[in-house]
C-alpha positions as CSV (number, residue, x, y, z in Angstrom):
1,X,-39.8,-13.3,7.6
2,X,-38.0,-13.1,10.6
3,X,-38.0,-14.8,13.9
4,X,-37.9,-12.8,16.7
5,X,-37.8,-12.4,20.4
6,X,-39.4,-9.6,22.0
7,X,-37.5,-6.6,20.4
8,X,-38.1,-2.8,21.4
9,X,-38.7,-0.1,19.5
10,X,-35.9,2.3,20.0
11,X,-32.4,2.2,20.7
12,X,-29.6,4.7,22.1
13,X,-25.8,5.0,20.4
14,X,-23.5,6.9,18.9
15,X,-22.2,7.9,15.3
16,X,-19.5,9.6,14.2
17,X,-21.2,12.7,12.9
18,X,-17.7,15.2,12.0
19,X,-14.7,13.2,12.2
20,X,-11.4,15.4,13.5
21,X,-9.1,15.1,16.9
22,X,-11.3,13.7,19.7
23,X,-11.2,16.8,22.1
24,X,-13.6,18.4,18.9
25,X,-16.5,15.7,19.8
26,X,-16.9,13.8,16.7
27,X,-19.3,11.6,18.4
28,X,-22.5,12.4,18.7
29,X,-25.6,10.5,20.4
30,X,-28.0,9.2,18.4
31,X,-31.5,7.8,19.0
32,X,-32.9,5.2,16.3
33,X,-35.4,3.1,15.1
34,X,-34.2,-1.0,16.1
35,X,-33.7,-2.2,12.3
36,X,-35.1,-5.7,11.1
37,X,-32.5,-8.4,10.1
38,X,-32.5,-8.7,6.8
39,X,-32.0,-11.7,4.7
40,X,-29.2,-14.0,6.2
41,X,-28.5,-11.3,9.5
42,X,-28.8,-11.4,13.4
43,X,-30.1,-8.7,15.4
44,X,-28.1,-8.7,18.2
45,X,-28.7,-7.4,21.8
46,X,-25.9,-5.8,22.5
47,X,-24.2,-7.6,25.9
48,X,-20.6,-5.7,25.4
49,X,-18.5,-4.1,22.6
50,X,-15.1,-3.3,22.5
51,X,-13.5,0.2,21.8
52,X,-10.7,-0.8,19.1
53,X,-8.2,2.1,18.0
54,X,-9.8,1.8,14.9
55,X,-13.4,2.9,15.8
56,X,-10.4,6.1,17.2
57,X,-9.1,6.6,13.4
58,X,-12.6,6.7,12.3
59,X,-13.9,9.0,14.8
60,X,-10.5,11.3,14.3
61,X,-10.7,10.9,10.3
62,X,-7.5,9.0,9.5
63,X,-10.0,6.5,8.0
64,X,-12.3,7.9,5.7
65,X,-16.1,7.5,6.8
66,X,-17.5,5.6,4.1
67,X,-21.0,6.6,4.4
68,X,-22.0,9.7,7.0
69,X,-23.3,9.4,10.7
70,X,-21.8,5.9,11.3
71,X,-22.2,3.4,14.8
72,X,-18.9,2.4,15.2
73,X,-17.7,-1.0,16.9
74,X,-16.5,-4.3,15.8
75,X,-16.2,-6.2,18.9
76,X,-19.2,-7.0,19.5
77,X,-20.5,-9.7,21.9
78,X,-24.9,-9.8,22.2
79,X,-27.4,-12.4,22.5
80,X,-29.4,-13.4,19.2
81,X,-33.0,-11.1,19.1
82,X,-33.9,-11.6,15.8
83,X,-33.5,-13.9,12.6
84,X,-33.6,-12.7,8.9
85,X,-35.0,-14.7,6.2
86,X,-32.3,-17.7,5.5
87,X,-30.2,-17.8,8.4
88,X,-30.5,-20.9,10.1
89,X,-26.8,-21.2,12.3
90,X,-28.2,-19.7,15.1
91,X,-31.3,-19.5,17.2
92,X,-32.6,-16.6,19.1
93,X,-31.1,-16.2,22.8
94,X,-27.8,-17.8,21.4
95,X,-24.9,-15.7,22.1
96,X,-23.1,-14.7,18.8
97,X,-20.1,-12.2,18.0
98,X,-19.6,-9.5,15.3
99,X,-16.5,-8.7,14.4
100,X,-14.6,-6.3,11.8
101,X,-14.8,-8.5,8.9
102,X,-18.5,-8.1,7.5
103,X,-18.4,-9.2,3.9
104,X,-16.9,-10.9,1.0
105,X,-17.2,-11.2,-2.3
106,X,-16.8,-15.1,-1.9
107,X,-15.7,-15.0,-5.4
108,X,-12.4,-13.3,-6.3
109,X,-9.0,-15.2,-6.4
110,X,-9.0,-13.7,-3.3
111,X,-11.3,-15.3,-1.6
112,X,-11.4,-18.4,-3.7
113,X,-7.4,-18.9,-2.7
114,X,-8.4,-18.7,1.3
115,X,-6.9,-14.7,1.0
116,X,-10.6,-13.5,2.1
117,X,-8.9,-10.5,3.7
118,X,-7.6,-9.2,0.8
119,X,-10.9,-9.3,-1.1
120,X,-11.0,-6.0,-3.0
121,X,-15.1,-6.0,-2.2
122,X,-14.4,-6.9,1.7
123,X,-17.1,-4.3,3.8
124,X,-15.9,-4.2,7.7
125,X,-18.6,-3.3,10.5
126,X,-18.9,-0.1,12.2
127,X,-17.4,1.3,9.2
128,X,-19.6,0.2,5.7
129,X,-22.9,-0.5,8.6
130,X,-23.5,0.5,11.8
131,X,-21.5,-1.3,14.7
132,X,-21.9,-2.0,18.4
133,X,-21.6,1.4,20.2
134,X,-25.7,0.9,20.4
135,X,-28.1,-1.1,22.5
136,X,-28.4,-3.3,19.3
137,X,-26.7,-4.6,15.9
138,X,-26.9,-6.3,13.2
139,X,-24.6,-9.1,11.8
140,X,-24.5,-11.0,9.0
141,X,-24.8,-14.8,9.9
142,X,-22.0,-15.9,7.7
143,X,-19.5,-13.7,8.9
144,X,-20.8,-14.0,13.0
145,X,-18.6,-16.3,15.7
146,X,-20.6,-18.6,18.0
147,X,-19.2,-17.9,21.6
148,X,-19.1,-19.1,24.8
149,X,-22.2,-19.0,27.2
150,X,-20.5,-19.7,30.2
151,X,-17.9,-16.5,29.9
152,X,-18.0,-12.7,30.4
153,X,-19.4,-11.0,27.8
154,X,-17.2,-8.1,28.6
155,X,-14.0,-10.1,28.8
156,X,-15.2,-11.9,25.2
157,X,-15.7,-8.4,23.6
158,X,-11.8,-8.0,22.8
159,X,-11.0,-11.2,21.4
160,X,-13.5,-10.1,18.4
161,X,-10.7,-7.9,17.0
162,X,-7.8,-7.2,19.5
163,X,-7.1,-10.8,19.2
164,X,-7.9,-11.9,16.1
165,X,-5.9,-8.9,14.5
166,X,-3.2,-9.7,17.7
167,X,-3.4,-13.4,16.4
168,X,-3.1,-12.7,12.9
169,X,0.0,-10.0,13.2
170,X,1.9,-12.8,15.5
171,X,1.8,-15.4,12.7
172,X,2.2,-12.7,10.1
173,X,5.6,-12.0,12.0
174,X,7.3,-15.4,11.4
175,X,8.3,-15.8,14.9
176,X,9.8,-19.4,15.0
177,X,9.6,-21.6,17.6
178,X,11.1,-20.5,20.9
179,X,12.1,-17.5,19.0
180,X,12.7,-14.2,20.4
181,X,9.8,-11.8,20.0
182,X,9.7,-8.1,20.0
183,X,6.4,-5.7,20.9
184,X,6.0,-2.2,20.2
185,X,3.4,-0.7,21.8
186,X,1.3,-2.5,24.7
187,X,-2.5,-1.9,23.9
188,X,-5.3,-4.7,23.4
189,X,-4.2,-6.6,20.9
190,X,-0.5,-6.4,21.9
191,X,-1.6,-7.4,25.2
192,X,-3.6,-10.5,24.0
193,X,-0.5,-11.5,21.6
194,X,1.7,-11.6,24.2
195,X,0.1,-14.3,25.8
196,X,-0.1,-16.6,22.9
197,X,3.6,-15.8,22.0
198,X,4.5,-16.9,25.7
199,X,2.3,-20.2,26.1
200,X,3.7,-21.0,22.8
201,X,7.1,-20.9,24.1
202,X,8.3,-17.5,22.4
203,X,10.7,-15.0,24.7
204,X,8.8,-11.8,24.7
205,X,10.5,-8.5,24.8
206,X,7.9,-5.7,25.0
207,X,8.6,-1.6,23.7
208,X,5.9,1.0,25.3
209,X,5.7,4.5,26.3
210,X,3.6,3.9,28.8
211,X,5.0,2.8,32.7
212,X,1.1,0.9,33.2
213,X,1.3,-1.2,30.1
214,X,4.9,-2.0,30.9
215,X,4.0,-3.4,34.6
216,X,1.2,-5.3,33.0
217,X,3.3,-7.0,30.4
218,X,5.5,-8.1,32.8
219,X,2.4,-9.5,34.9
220,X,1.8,-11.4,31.9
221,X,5.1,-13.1,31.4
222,X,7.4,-10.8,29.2
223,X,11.0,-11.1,29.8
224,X,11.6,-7.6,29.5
225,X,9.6,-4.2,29.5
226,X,11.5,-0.6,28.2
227,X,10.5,2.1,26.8
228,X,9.0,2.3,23.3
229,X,12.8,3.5,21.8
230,X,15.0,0.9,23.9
231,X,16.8,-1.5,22.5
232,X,16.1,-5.3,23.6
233,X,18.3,-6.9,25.9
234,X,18.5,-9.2,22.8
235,X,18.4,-9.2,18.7
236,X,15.3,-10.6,17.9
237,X,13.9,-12.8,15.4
238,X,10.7,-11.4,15.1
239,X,8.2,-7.6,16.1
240,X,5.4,-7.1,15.7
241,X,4.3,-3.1,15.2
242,X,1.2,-2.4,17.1
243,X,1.7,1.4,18.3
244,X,0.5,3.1,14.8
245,X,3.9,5.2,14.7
246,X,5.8,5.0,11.8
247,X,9.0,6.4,13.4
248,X,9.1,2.9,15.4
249,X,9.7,0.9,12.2
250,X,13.2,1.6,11.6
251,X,13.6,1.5,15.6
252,X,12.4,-2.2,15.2
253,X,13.7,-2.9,11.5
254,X,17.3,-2.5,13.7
255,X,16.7,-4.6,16.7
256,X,15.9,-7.5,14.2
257,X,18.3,-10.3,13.9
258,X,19.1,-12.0,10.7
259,X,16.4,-13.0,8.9
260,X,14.0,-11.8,11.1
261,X,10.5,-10.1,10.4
262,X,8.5,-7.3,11.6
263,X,4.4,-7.4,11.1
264,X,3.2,-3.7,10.9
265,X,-0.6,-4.5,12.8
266,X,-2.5,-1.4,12.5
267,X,-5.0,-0.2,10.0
268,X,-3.7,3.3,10.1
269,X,0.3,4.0,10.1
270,X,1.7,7.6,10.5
271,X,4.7,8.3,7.9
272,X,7.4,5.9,8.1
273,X,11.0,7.8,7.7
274,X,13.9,6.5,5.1
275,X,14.9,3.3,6.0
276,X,19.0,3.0,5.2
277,X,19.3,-0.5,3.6
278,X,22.3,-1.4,5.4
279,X,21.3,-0.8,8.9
280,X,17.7,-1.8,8.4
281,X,16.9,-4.4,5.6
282,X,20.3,-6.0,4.7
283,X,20.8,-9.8,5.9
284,X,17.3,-10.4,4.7
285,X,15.2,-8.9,7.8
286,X,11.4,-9.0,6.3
287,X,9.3,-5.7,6.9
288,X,5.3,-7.2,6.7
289,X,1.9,-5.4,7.1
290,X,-1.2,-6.8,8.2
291,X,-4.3,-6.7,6.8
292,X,-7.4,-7.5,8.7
293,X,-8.2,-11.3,9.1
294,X,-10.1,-14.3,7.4
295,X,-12.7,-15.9,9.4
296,X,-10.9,-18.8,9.7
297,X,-8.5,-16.7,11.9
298,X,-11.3,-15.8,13.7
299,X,-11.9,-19.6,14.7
300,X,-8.3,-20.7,15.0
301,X,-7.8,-17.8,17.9
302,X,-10.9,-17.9,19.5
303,X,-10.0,-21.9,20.2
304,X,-6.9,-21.4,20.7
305,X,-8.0,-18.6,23.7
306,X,-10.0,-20.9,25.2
307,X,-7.4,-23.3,25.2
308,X,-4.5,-21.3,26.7
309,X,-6.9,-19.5,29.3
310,X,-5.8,-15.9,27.8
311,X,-6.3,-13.4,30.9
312,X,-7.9,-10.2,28.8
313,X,-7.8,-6.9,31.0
314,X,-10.5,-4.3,31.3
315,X,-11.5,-1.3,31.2
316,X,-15.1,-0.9,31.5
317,X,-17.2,1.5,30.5
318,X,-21.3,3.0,30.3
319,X,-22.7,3.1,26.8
320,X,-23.0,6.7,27.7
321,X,-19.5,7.2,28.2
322,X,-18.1,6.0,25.1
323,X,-16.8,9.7,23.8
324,X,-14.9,8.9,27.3
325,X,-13.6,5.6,26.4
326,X,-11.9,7.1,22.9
327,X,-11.0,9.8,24.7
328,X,-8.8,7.5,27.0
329,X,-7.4,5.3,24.4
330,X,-5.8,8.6,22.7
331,X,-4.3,9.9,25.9
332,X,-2.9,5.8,26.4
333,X,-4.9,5.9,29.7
334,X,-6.4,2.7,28.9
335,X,-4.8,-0.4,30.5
336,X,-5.3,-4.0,28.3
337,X,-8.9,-3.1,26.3
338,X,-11.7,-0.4,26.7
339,X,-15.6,-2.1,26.8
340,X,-18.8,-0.5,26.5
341,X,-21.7,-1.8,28.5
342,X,-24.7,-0.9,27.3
343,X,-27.7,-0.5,30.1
C-alpha cells in the first residue's frame, strides 16, 4: 500500500495525440485521473519540467511513439506525493527528479558491465510512460535523483537531461586536458557543457546559427562564437555535435586536429553526407555518437554542477503554453533551456 500525502483527483497535461511538424498541433490537452504509484514508484508533484528537443522529435514523429497519446517530459523536478509498495529512498515532501532513463534490465552484459545505457530493454520517460508535461508523474525510485531543496526547481529542471546528456557527450568527446573544444549548435545541453568544459580548463570554440546563443556563449566564457559553418580560429582536438544536422558532421570531422574526436549528442540525426576519408577521417580523427546516459552519469554531473556553480538560463513557461514552448525550440527562439511551470 502506498503512503501518501494529500493527492487530488484530477490532473491537466498534454500528449502527443498525431505526431507531424509542430505548426499541425500534435499536442493535445489532456485531462486525467492522478495514477497510484505502483510497486517501487513516486508520485511526483510536478514543481518544473524541462522541454528537451527530444519531447520536439516525439511530438514531430522523428521518434516513433511507442505507445499512443503520450505525456511527454524527462526533466522533471516535483516534490514526493505518494509512495508505492517497496520504495523506501525517499519520503513524501522530499524533492526528487525524473529523468530520461526509466528502466533497465539490470541484467544483460549491458548492464552488468556498467553499459546500462546500452541495455537493449532500457524504457525512457515521456516516451514508454507518461512524462512531466502534467501537474503530476510518476517515477520509478531506482532510477529517480535526490535534489537540492534549497535551489530553483525551474533552474534544476535542465540538468535532468540537458546536462546529463551535455555531460555525457563532453566525456564521450575525448577532450583532453586544456584541450581545445569545439560546439556545434548552442541549445541546453550545449549551453550547460560549455561551462563544465571551461571550469575544467578546456578552450571553447562554439558553432551556431543563431546571433542569441552566440552572445550567450560568449557570456559564459567561450573563446570564440561564429556561425554554425565557420571554421575555428583553431584545429581542435575535440566537438561535440549537438544541432541534430547531419550536414555539420563533415563541417566538424574537418576542423578536428589529429587525433581528435567528435561526440554526435542527439537522439535524432538528419542524413549525414559522404564523408571523403582523406579530408575527414585520415590521421585518426574519431567520429562518436552518444547514447543516453547511466545513472551514475546522472550523479557524477549533478555533483559536479553543484560544485562548479553551472549558471543554467531560462525560459519559462505556463503548463498551458507548452505547444508554445515546442513551438519555440523549433524556430531556435529559445535562449539556454525551455521550463514548464505547472500552476
Amino acid at each position: 500500500m502506498d503512503v501518501s500525502a494529500s493527492v487530488p483527483a484530477e490532473q491537466s497535461g498534454w500528449a502527443v495525440r498525431t505526431p507531424g511538424p509542430i505548426g499541425t498541433g500534435p499536442l493535445a490537452r489532456v485531462h486525467r485521473t492522478v495514477p497510484a504509484p505502483g510497486p517501487g514508484e513516486l508520485l511526483l508533484n510536478v514543481e518544473a519540467c524541462g522541454v528537451c528537443r527530444t519531447d520536439l522529435h516525439l511530438a514531430e514523429g522523428d521518434l516513433l511513439p511507442r505507445r499512443p497519446s503520450t505525456v511527454p517530459g524527462h526533466e522533471i523536478v516535483g516534490r514526493v506525493a505518494a509512495v508505492g509498495a517497496g520504495a523506501g529512498l525517499f519520503r513524501v515532501g522530499d524533492r526528487a527528479g525524473g529523468a530520461w532513463l526509466r528502466g533497465t534490465c539490470g541484467r544483460c552484459r549491458y548492464c552488468l558491465g556498467g553499459r546500462e545505457n546500452l541495455c537493449p530493454r532500457s524504457t525512457y520517460t515521456g516516451w514508454d510512460a507518461d512524462g512531466g508535461f502534467a501537474d503530476t508523474a510518476l517515477v520509478p525510485e531506482a532510477f529517480a535523483y535526490r535534489l537540492p531543496e534549497d535551489q530553483d526547481a525551474v533552474r534544476l529542471a535542465p540538468l535532468l537531461c540537458a546536462g546529463i546528456i551535455g555531460y555525457r557527450s563532453l566525456r564521450r568527446s575525448a577532450l583532453p586536458e586544456g584541450g581545445r573544444l569545439g560546439i556545434y549548435g548552442f541549445g541546453a545541453s550545449a549551453h550547460l557543457a560549455a561551462q563544465v568544459a571551461v571550469a575544467e580548463g578546456a578552450t571553447v570554440h562554439v558553432l551556431t546559427r543563431s546571433a542569441q546563443a552566440r552572445a550567450l556563449a560568449l557570456d559564459l566564457g567561450a573563446a570564440s562564437a561564429g556561425g554554425a559553418y565557420d571554421r575555428p580560429p583553431e584545429p581542435l582536438d575535440s566537438a561535440i555535435l549537438f544541432a541534430p544536422v547531419g550536414d555539420l558532421v563533415p563541417v566538424a570531422m574537418e576542423a578536428l586536429d589529429r587525433s581528435g574526436t567528435l561526440a554526435i549528442a542527439g537522439i535524432h540525426l538528419s542524413d549525414i553526407p559522404v564523408l571523403n576519408y582523406q579530408r575527414h577521417l585520415f590521421q585518426e580523427r574519431n567520429l562518436r555518437s552518444v547514447t543516453s546516459n547511466t545513472r551514475e552519469d546522472g550523479r557524477e554531473f549533478l555533483a559536479l554542477a553543484g560544485r562548479v556553480g553551472i549558471r543554467v538560463t531560462v525560459s519559462t513557461y505556463p503548463l498551458s503554453g507548452a505547444d508554445q514552448a515546442l513551438a519555440d525550440l523549433a524556430a531556435d527562439r529559445v535562449n539556454g533551456a525551455a521550463v514548464l511551470v505547472p500552476g
